[in-house]
VEXDREN-2710 file (C-alpha; in Angstrom, 1 decimal):
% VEXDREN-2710
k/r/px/py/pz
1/UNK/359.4/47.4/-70.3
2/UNK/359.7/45.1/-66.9
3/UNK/356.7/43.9/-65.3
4/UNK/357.5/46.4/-62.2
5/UNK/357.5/49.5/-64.5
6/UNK/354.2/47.7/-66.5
7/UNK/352.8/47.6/-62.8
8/UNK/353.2/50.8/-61.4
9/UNK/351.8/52.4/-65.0
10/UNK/348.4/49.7/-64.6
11/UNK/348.3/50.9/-61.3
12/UNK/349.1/54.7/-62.1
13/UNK/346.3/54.4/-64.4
14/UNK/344.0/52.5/-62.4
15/UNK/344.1/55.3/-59.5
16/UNK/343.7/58.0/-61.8
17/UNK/340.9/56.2/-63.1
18/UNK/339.1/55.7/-59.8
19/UNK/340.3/58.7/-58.3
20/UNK/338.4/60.5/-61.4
21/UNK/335.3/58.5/-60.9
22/UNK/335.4/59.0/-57.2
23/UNK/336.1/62.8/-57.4
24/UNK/332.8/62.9/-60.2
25/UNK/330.7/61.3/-57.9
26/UNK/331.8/63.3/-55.0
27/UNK/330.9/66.4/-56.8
28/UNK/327.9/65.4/-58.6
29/UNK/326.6/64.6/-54.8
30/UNK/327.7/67.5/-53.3
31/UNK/326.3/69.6/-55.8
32/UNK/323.3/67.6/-54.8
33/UNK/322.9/68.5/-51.3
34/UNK/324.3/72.1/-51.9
35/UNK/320.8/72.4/-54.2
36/UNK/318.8/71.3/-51.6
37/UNK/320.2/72.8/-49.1
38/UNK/320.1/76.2/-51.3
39/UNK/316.2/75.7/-51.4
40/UNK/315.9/75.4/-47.8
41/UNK/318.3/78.7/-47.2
42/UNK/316.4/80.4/-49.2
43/UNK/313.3/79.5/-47.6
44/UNK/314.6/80.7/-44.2
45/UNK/316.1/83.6/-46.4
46/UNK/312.9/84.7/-47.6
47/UNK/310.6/84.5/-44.3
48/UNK/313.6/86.3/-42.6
49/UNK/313.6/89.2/-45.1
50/UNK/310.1/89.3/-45.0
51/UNK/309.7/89.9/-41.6
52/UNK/313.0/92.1/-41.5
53/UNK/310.5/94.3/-44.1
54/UNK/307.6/93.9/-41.9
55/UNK/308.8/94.5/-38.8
56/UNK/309.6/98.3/-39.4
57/UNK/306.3/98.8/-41.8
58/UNK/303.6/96.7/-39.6
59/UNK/303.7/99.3/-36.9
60/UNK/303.7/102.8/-39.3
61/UNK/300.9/101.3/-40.9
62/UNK/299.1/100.4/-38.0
63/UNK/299.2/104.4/-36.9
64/UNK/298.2/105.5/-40.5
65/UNK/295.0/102.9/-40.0
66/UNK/294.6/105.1/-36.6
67/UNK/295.2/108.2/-38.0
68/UNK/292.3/107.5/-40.9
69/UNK/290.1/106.5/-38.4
70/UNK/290.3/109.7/-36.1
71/UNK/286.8/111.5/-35.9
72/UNK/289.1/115.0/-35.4
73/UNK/289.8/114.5/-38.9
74/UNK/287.0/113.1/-40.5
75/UNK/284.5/115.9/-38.9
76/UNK/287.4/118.5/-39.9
77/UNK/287.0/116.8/-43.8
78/UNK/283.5/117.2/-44.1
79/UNK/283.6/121.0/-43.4
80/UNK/286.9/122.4/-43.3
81/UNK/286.1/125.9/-43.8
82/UNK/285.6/125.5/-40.3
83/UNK/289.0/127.4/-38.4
84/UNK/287.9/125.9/-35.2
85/UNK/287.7/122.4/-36.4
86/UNK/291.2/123.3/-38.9
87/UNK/293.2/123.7/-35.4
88/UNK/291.5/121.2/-33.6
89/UNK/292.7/118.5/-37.0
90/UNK/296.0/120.2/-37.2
91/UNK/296.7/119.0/-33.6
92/UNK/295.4/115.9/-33.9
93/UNK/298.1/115.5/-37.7
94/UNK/300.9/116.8/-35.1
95/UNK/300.3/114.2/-32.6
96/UNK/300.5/111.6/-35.1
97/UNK/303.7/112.5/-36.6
98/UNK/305.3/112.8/-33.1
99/UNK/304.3/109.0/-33.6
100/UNK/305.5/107.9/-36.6
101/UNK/308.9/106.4/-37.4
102/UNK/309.4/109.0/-40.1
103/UNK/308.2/111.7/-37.8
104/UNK/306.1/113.0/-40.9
105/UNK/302.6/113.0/-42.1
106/UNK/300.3/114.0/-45.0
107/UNK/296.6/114.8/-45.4
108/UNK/295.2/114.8/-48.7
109/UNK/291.5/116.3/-49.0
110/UNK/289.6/115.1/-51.8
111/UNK/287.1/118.2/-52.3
112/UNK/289.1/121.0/-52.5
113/UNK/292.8/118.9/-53.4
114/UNK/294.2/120.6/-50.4
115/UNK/298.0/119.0/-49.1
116/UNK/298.8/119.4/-45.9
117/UNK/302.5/118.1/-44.6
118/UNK/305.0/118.2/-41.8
119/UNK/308.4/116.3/-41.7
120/UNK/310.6/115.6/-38.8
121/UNK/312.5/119.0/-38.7
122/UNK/308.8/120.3/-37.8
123/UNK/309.4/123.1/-40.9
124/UNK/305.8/123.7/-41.7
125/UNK/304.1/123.2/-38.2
126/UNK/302.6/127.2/-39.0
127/UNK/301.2/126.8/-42.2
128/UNK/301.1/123.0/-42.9
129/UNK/299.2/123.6/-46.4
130/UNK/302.0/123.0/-48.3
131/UNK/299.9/122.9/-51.8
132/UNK/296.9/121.9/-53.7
133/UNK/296.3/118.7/-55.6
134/UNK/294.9/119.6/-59.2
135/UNK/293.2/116.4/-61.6
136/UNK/294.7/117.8/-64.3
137/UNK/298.9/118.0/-63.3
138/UNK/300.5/114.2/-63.6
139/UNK/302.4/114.6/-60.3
140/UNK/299.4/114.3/-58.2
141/UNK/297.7/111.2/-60.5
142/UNK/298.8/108.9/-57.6
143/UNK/296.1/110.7/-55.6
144/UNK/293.4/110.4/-57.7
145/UNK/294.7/107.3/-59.2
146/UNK/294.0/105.5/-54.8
147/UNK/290.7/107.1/-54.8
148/UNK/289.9/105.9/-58.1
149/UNK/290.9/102.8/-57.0
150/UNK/288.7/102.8/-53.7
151/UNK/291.3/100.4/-52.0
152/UNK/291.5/101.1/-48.1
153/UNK/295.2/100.9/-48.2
154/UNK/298.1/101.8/-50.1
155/UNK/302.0/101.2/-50.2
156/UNK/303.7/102.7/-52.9
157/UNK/307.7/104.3/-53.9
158/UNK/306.8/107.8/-55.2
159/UNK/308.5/110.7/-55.7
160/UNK/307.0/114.3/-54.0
161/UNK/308.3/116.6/-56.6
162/UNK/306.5/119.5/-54.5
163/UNK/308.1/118.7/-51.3
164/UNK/311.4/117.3/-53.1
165/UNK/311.7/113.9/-51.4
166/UNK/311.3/110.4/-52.5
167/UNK/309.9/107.8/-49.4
168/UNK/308.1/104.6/-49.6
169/UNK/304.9/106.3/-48.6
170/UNK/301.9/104.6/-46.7
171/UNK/298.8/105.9/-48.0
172/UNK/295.0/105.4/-46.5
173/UNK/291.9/106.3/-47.1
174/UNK/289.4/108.6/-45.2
175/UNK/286.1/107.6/-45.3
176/UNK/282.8/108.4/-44.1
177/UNK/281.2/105.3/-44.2
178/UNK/281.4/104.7/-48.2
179/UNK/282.1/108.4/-48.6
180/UNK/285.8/109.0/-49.2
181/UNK/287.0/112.3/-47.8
182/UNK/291.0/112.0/-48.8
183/UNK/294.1/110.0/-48.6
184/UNK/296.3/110.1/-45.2
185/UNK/299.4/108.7/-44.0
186/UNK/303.1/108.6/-44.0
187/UNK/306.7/107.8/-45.4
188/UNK/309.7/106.0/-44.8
189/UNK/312.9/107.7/-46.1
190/UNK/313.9/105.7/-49.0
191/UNK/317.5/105.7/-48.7
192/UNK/317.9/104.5/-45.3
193/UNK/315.3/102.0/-45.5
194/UNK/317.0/100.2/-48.8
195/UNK/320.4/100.5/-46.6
196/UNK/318.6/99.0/-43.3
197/UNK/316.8/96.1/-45.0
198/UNK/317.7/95.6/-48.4
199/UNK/321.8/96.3/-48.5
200/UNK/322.3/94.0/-45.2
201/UNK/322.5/90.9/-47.5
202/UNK/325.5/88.7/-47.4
203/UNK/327.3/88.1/-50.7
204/UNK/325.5/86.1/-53.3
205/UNK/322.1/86.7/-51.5
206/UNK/319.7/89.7/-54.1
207/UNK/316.4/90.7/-52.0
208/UNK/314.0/92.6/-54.2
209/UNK/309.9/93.3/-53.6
210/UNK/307.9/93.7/-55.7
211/UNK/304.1/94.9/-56.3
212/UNK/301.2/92.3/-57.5
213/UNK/301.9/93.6/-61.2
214/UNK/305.6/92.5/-60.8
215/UNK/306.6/96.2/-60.8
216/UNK/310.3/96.6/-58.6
217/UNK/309.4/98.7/-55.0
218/UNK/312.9/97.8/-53.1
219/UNK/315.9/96.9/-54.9
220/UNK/319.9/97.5/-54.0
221/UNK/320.2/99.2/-57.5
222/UNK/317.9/102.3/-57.0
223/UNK/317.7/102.8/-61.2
224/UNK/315.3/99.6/-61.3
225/UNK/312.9/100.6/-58.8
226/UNK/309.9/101.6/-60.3
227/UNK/309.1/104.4/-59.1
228/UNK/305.2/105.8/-58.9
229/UNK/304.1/102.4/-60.0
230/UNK/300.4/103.6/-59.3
231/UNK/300.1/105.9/-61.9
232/UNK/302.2/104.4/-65.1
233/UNK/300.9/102.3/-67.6
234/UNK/302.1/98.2/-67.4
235/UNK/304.3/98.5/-70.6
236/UNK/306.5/101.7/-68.9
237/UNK/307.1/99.9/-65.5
238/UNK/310.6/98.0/-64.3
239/UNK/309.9/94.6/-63.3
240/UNK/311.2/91.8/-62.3
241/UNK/311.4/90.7/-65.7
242/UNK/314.4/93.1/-66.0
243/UNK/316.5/90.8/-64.0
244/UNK/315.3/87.5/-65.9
245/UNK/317.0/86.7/-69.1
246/UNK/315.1/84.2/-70.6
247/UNK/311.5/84.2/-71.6
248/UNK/310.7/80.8/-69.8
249/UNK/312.0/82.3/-66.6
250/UNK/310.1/85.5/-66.8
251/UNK/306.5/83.3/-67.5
252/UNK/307.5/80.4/-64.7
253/UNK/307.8/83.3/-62.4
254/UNK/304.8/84.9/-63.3
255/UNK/303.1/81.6/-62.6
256/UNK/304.6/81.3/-59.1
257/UNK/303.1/84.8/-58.1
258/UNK/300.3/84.0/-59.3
259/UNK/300.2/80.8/-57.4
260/UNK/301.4/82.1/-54.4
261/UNK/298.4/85.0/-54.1
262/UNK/295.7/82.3/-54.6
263/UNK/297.1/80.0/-51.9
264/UNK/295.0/79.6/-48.7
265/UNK/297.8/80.0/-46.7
266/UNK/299.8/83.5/-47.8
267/UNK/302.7/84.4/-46.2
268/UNK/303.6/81.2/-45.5
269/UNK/304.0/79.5/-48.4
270/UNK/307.7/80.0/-50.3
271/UNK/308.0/79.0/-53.9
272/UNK/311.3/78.4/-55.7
273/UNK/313.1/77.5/-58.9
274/UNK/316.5/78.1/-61.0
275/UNK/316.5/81.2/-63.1
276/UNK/319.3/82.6/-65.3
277/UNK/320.5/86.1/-63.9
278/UNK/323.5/87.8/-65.6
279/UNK/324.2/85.1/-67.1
280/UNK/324.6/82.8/-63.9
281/UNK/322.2/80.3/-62.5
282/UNK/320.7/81.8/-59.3
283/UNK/318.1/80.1/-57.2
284/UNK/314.5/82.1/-57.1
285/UNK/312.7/82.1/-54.0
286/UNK/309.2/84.1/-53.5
287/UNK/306.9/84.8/-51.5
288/UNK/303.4/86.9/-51.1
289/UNK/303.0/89.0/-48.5
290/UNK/299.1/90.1/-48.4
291/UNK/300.0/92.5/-46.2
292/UNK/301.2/94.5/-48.2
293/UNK/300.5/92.9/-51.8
294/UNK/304.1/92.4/-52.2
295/UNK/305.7/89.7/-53.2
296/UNK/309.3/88.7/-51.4
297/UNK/312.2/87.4/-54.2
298/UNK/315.2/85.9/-52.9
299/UNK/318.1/85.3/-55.7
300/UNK/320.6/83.4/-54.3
301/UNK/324.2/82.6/-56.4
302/UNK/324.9/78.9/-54.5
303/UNK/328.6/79.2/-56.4
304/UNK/329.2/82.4/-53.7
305/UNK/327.2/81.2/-51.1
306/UNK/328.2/77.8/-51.2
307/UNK/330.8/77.0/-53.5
308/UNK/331.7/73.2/-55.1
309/UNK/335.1/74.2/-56.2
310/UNK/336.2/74.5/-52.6
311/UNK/336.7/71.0/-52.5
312/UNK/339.4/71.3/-55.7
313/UNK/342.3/71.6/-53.5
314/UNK/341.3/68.5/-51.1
315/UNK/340.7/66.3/-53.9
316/UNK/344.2/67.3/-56.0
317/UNK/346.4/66.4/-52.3
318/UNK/343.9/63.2/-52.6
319/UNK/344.7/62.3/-55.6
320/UNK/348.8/63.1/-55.5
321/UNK/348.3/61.2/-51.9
322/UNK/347.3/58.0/-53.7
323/UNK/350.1/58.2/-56.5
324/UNK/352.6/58.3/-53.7
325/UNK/351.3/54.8/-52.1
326/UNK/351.4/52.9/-55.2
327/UNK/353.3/49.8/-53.9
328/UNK/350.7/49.4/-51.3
329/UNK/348.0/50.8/-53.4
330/UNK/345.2/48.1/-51.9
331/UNK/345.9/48.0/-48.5
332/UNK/346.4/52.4/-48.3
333/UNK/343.2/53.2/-50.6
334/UNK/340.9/50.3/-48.6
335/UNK/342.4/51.9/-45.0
336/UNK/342.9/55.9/-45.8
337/UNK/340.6/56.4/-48.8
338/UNK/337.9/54.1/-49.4
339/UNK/336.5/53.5/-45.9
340/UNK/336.5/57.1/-45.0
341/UNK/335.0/58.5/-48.2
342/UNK/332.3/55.7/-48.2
343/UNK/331.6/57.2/-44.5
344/UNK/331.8/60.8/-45.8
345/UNK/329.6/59.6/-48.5
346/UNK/327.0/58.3/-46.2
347/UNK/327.0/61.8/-44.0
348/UNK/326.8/63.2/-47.3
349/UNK/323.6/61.4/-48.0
350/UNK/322.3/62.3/-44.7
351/UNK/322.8/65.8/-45.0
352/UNK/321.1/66.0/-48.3
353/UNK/318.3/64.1/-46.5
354/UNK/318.1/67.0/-43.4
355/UNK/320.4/65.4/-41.0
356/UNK/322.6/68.3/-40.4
357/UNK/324.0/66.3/-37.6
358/UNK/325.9/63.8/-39.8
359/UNK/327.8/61.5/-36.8
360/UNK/330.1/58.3/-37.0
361/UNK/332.7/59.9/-38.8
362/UNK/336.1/58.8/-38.5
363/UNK/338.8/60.7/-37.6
364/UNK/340.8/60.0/-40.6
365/UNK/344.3/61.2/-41.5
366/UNK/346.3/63.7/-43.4
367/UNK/344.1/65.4/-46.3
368/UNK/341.0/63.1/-45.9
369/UNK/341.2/64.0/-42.8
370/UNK/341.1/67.8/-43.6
371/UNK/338.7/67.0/-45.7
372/UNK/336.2/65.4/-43.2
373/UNK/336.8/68.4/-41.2
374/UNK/336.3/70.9/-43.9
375/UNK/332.6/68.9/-44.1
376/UNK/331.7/68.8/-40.7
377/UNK/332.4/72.3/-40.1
378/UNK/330.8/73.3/-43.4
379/UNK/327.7/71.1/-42.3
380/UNK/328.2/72.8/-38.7
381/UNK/328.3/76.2/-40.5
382/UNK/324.7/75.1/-42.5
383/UNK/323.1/74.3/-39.1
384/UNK/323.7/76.8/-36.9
385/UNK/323.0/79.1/-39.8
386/UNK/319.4/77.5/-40.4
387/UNK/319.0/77.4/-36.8
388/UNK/319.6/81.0/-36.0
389/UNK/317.4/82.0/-39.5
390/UNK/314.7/80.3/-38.3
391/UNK/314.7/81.6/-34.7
392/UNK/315.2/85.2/-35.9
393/UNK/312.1/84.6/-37.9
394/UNK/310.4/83.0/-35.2
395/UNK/311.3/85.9/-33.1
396/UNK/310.1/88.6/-35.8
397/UNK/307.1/86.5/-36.1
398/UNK/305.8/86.9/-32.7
399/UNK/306.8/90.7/-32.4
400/UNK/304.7/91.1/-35.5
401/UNK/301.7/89.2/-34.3
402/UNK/302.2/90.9/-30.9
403/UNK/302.6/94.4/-32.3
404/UNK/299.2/93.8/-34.6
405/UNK/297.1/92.6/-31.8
406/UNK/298.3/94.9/-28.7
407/UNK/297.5/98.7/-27.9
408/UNK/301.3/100.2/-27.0
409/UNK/300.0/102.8/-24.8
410/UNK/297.5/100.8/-22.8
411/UNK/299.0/97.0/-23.2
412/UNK/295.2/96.4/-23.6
413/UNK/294.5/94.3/-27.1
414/UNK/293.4/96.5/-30.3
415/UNK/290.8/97.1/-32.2
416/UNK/291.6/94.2/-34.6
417/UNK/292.4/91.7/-32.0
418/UNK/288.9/92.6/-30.2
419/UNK/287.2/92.6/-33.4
420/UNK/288.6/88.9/-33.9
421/UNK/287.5/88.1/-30.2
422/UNK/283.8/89.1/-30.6
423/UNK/283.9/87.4/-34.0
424/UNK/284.5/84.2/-32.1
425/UNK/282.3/84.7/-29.5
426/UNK/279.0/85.3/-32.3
427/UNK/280.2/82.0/-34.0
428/UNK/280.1/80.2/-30.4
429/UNK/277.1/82.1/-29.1
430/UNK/274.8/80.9/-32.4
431/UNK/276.4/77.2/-32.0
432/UNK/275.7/77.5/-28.1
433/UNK/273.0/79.0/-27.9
434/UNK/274.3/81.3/-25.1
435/UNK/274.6/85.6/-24.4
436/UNK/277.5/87.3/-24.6
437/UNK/277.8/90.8/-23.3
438/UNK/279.5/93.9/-24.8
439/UNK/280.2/97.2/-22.1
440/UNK/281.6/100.0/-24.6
441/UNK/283.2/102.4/-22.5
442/UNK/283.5/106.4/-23.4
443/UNK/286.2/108.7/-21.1
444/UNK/284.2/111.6/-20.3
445/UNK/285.2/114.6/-21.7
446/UNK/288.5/113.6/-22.9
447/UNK/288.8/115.9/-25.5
448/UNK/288.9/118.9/-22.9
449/UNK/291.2/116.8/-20.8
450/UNK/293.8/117.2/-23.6
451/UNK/293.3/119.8/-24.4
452/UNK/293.4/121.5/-21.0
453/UNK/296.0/119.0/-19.1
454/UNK/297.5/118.3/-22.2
455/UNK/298.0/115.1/-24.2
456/UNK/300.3/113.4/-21.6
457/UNK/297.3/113.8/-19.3
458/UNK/295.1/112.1/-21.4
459/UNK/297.5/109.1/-22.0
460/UNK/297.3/108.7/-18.1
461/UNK/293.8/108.4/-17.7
462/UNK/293.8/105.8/-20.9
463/UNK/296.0/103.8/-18.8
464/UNK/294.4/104.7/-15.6
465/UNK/291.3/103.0/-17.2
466/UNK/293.3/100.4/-19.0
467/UNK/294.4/99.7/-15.5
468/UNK/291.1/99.6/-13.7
469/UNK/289.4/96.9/-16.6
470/UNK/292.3/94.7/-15.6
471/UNK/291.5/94.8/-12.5
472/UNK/287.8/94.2/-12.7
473/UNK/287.1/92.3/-15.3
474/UNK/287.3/88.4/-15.4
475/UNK/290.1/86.2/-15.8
476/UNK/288.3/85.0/-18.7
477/UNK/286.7/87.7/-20.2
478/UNK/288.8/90.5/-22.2
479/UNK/289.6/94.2/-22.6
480/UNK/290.3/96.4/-25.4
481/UNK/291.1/99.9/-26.4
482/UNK/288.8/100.2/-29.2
483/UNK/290.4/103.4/-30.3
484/UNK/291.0/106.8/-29.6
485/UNK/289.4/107.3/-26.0
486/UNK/286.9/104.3/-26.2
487/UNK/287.6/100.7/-24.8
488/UNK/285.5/97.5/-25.0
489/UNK/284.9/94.7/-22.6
490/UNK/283.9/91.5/-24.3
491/UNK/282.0/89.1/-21.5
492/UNK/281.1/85.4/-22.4
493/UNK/279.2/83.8/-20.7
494/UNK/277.2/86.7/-19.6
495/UNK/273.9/87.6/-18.1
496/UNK/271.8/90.7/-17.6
497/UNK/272.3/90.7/-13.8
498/UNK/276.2/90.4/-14.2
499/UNK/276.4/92.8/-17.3
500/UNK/274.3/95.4/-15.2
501/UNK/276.4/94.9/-12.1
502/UNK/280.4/95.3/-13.8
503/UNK/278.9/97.8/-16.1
504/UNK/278.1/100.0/-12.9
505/UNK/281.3/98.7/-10.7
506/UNK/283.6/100.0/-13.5
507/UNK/282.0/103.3/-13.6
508/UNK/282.0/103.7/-9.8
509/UNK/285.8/102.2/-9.9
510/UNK/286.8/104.9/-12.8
511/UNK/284.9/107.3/-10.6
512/UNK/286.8/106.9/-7.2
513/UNK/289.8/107.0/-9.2
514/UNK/293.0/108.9/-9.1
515/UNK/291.6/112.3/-9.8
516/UNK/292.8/114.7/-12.8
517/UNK/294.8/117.4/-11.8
518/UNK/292.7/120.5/-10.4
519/UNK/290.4/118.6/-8.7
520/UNK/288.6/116.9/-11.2
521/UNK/287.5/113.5/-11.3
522/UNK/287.9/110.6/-13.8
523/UNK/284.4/109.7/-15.2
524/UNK/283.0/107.0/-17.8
525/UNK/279.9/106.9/-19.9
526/UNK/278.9/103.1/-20.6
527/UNK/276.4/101.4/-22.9
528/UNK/276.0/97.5/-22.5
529/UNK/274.6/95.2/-24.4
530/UNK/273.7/91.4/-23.7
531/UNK/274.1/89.6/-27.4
532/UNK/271.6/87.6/-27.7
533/UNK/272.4/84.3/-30.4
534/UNK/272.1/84.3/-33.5
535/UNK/272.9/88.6/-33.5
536/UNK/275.3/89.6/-36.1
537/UNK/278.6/91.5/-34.7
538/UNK/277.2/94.9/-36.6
539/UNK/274.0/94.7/-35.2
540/UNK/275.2/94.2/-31.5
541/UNK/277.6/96.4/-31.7
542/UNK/275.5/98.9/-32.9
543/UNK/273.0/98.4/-29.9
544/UNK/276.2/98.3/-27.9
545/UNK/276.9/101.8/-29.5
546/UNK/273.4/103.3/-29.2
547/UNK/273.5/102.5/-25.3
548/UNK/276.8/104.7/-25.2
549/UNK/274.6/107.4/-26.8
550/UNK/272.2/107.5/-24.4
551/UNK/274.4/107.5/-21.3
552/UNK/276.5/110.3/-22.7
553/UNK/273.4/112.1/-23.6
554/UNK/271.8/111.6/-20.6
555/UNK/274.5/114.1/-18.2
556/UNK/277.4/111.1/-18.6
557/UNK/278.8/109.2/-15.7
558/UNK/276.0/107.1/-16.4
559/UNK/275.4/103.4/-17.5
560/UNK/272.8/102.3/-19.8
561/UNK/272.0/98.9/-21.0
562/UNK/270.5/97.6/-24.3
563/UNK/269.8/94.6/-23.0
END
């Protein structure tokens, strides 16, 4: 054997040999980034499709809060023998189902077990009573099971075998002060809500919720969802440990719930870790939402989402590249191999880092050069990705911290965000040492307003007034609608001469209003009250509430102060 042919085989051998340690390293650090880069997706993944879930829910169970906080149907509760007080509830269920999503509510009664329901084809708007609720029969143990229970709010997949339809229903309670009078709310068809938010995953991306016992709510694969979770024993539910196929995954997961529900900062947090799923290695990421006491789970399957192996064929025209150039093995490998991989190494690195703006690549030629390409658009494909995830959460962020905080008939702030408000301004008041004042505000005879004018009427003289606070009140002071057909002004600083003077300019405003139709004119009742420090928010707005009392009682159109 000449020394040529002893060359080119030391040489053959040596290239294969470098090329196989180049092509390990290569893969051992893309495998790398691709890791942590999968645990960032699926942090994006798993805020997105939590506010994806969110976004639809938030604002249903916003109306069913309303709905169980309507005095119609809490007076209607408490006696609903009475047939005057039946028609004047049934009205008030009908105008919150022409609200909800589903365009469908239920009342559950706790005394007498009565049902009552309407859906969206308005099929039982004469004789909503669809049936009665009996202790004894197992289909109707989710109702007794939530006022067992005592929690204010529900969220539970459940099958109505009475009314034949299955809906993630939205169930809250109606109370009387600590008296519970029954269970209200609504659903979201099942079917299409999987399809709009579960089934719009890309490939190798699983989103599954599940409830604080671990128990499958939303899953692609409707035969793992655990349906009527409330009411089954914790040995007889599908959970997430269904998916899992090792023990150490099932308790690690566990753990992470856990975790992630005694956290100071839920919802925000995301948790995650590598868990064997039909016998593939996915990567788990989960998080709480206390919203609904739910948890998110992400599976991601990084071999379909990102996989290594695309990188085979590059590395094989690399590698018959090199046995090609063999006479001039040094000079090609230092100028068309080495120099350009040790580049593509170093975006590489950077990548993995969070740079996914690697720059000062070189252009390179033939298959390295495809190769640098196939990177730069793969990172390019990983950061507009991340960016658009994170603006679409962003974006669902602020419509759900919008929709929580803001009235959508008067574009006043809620009850929640005003209850926040006032909060604040006790805490400030004590440390100050300075009054704040409360106006509650009462439409005058509104009932008889809707009922005569209609509802439509009574939305425009909600806005009317919503209209007339804006107009009147202080740039720093705020408005609410407190609910129903009473709003709240929250003024800080305030004194007894300006409480007493706004107090009676928005009466006489709302007065010398646009009048109702027939003639008759737009009046307020208002009770003030100047907070003195140190008052607790129950106790002013109680004094707030008993001023209200006396001005309605007193002929209304009236102002009285509690001052």
């Amino acid at each position: 054997m000449n020394l040529k042919t002893r060359f080119l085989l030391l040489a053959t051998l040596l290239v294969l040999t470098a090329s196989a340690a180049a092509w390990s390293v290569f893969q051992r650090i893309a495998e790398t980034i691709i890791e942590q880069w999968g645990v960032r997706l699926a942090e994006v993944q798993v805020r997105y499709d939590s506010a994806k879930l969110l976004q639809p829910i938030a604002r249903e169970i916003a109306l069913a809060r309303q709905m169980a906080d309507s005095q119609v149907l809490r007076r209607w509760a408490k006696t609903p023998e009475d047939a005057g007080m039946r028609v004047e509830a049934i009205a008030e269920m009908e105008s919150f189902r022409s609200n909800f999503q589903d365009r469908s509510y239920f009342v559950a009664l706790l005394d007498s077990g009565a049902y009552f329901h309407n859906n969206a084809r308005n099929e039982f708007a004469a004789n909503p009573l669809r049936y009665h609720l009996r202790p004894d029969n197992p289909p109707d143990a989710w109702f007794y099971t939530i006022i067992r229970e005592g929690r204010d709010f529900h969220l539970n997949v459940n099958p109505d075998i009475p009314l034949g339809v299955t809906k993630l229903w939205i169930d809250v309670l109606l109370r009387d002060g600590e008296r519970i009078l029954g269970v209200v709310g609504t659903g979201l068809e099942l079917d299409g809500f999987i399809r709009d938010v579960i089934d719009v995953a890309p490939p190798g991306i699983t989103t599954l919720f599940v409830d604080h016992n671990g128990a499958i709510q939303l899953f692609r694969d409707r035969n793992l969802i655990d349906y009527a979770s409330l009411t089954k024993p914790e040995w007889n539910k599908k959970t997430v440990d269904l998916l899992l196929e090792t023990a150490e995954d099932r308790a690690h997961l566990r753990d992470m719930m856990r975790e992630l529900a005694a956290t100071t900062t839920p919802g925000t947090t995301v948790l995650s870790r590598f868990v064997q799923v039909n016998g593939k290695r996915h990567l788990a990421g989960i998080a709480y939402l206390p919203e609904l006491d739910w948890y998110e789970i992400t599976l991601l399957d990084l071999d379909v989402v990102m996989p290594v192996n695309r990188f085979g064929m590059a590395a094989l025209v690399f590698a018959a590249a090199l046995l090609l150039t063999l006479l001039i093995v040094h000079l090609a490998l230092e100028r068309l191999v080495f120099r350009p991989v040790s580049a593509l190494e170093r975006a590489i690195l950077r990548v993995r880092d969070g740079d996914l703006a690697p720059a000062d690549l070189p252009e390179g030629k033939g298959e390295i050069g495809r190769l640098i390409k196939h990177f730069e658009a793969m990172a390019g494909a990983v950061r507009n990705t991340t960016v658009e995830l994170e603006s679409r959460v962003q974006e669902r962020t602020e419509a759900l911290n919008r929709l929580a905080r803001i009235d959508d008939l008067t574009g006043l702030i809620n009850r929640r965000g005003m209850s926040e408000l006032i909060d604040d301004a006790v805490s400030r008041g004590a440390r100050e040492r300075q009054p704040f004042g409360i106006i509650w505000i009462d439409v005058d005879h509104f009932k008889e307003i809707n009922d005569e004018l209609g509802h439509a009427e009574g939305d425009r003289a909600l806005v009317t007034v919503a209209a007339l606070l804006r107009n009147h009140i202080r740039p720093y002071d705020s408005a609410a609608r407190w609910g129903g057909d009473e709003f709240l002004v929250l003024l800080t600083p305030c004194d007894a001469h300006t409480l007493a003077s706004l107090s009676e300019r928005i009466r006489a405003e709302a007065e010398a209003a646009r009048p109702l139709p027939g003639g008759r004119a737009l009046t307020v009742s208002i009770g003030a009250r100047l907070v003195k420090p140190g008052e607790t928010v129950e106790l002013a707005l109680q004094k707030a509430d008993e001023a209200l009392y006396e001005a309605k009682n007193g002929g209304r159109n009236t102002v009285r102060l509690n001052a």
